[in-house]
N, C-alpha and C positions, 0 to 999 in steps of 0.2 A: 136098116132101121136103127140098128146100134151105134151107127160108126161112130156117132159124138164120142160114146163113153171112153174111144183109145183118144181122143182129143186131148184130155187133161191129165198127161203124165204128170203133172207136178203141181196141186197132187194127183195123184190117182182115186178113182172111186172106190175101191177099197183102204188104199192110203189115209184118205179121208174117215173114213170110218173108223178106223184104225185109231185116230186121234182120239174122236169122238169114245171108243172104247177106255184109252189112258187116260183121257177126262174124266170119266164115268170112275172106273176102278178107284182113282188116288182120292177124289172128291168122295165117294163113298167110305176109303179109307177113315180120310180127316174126319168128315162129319159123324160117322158113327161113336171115334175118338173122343171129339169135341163135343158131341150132343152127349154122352153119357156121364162126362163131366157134366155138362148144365145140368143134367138129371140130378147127376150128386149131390150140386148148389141146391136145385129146389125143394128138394126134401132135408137139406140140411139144418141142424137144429141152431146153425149161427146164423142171427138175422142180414145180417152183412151178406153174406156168400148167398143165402136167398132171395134177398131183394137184387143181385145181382142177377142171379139166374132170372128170374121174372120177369124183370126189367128186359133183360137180352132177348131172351124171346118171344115177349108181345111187341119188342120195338121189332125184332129182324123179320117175325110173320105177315109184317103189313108194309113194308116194304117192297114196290117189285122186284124183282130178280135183274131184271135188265137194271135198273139204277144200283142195286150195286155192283155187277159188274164194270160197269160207266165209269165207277168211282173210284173201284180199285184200278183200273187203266189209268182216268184222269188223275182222282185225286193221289192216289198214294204215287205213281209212278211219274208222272208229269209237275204235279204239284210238291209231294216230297221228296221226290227221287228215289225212292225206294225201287231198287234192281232187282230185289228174289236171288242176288248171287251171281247174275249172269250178265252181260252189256250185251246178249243178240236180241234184237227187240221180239223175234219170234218166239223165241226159249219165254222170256220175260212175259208176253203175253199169256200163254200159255198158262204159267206157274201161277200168275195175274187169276187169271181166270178161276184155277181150280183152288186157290185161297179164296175167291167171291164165291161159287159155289158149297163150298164147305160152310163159310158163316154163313150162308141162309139157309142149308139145307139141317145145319146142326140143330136148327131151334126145333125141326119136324121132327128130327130123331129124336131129342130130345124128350118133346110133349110125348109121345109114342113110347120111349123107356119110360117112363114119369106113368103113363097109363099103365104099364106092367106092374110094375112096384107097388101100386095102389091096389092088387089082384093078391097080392101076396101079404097073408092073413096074420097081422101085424101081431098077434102071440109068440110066433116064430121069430118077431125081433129083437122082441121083448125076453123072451125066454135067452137067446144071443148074448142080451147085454145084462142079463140077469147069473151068465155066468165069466162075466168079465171081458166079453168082446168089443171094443171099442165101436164107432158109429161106422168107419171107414173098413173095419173087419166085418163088421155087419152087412155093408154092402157086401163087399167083394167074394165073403162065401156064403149068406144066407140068401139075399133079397135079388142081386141082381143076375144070378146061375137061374133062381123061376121066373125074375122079372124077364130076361131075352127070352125065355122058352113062349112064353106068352102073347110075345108079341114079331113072333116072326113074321106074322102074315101082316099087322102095319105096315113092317119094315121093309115087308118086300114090295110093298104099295111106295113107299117113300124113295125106294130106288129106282122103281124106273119111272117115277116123275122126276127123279134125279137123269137119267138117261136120255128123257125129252127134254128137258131145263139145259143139256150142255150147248143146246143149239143156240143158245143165247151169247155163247161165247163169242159167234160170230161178229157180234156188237164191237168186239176190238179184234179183230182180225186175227184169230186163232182161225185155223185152216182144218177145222173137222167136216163135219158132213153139211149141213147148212150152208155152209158160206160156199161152198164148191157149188150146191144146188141152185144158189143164188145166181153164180159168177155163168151158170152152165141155162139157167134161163135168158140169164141176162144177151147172153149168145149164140141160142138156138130157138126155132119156132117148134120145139115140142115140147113144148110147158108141163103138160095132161102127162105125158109118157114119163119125162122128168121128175115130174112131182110121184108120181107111181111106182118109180122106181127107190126112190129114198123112203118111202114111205113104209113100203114092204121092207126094208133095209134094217127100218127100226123096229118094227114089227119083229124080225127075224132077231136083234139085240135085245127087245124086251118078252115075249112070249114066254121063250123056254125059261128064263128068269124067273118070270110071275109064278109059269105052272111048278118048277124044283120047287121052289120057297113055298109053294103052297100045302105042296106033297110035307116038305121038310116039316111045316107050322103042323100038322095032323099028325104027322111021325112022331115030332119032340111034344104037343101039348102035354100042359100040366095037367093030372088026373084030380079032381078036387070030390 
């Protein structure tokens, strides 16, 4: 009843997965990076760097996820030439990809750090900059060490819709779990089994994530 799954050594169903893992990771990397920067624009007292921030994030949240990955494929790769560094077009996809994933996942992180920050009881900033800490020392050791504690359990909601969102990569032929599922319908008459097996796959990549992060968010909450 398995035999398909030795079928697709290249990739393999784990292989496959596997990507889908390194997807996940670096895109989580970036966006956490990049979303807690927007954070820092949004609460920034320079109108400039907030209207930026604002702006980025109600334009990237209503945006689909498949249009921009389309975009960074088509437009920057096809249309600007933009490489990522590499001329293999698999490498290039790929990297493609987890740069699309990261700007639209950063605005969630983002909103979600932005939700913490708003938790932490603005005397403590105030007091901060009352003895001489500038606005970016204020972040860095007053607001945003209780802002993350706060909001780990967002975060950990934002990650593994980040985990289900990599499937979308298959839109430019990144070879993670999706496009294998596809290519593996596409070629056998057990659809039901197929789909049940990828399913429980992600299941098995998002579960023990949700439940750690959850245990973690109860462990680290702020005591107020």
């Amino acid at each position: 009843m398995f035999d398909f799954l030795s079928d697709y050594d290249d990739p393999t169903l784990l292989g496959a997965f596997w990507v889908t893992v390194q997807l996940t990771v670096l895109s989580a990397i970036g966006s956490l990076i990049w979303g807690t920067l927007l954070a820092a624009m949004r609460v920034s007292p320079v109108p400039l760097m907030r209207g930026f921030g604002t702006a980025y994030v109600n334009l990237v949240r209503n945006i689909p996820l498949t249009v921009i990955i389309v975009f960074t494929s088509l437009g920057l790769a096809n249309i600007f030439g933009v490489t990522m560094g590499t001329e293999d077009l698999k490498d290039r996809a790929f990297r493609l990809a987890v740069l699309g994933l990261v700007a639209y996942t950063a605005a969630f992180v983002c909103e979600a750090i932005r939700s913490g920050i708003n938790t932490v009881p603005v005397g403590q900033a105030e007091a901060a900059r009352a003895i001489g800490l500038s606005f970016s020392q204020v972040l860095r050791h007053v607001v945003l060490p209780q802002a993350f504690r706060s909001v780990i359990g967002p975060l950990a909601n934002v990650l593994i819709a980040l985990t289900k969102n990599t499937t979308v990569a298959a839109a430019i032929g990144v070879g993670e779990a999706a496009l294998l599922m596809k290519e593996m319908i596409e070629n056998e008459a057990q659809t039901l089994l197929i789909g049940a097996i990828f399913a429980f796959g992600f299941v098995v990549l998002t579960l023990p994530t949700g439940l750690f992060l959850g245990w973690l968010s109860k462990r680290l909450a702020v005591k107020r």
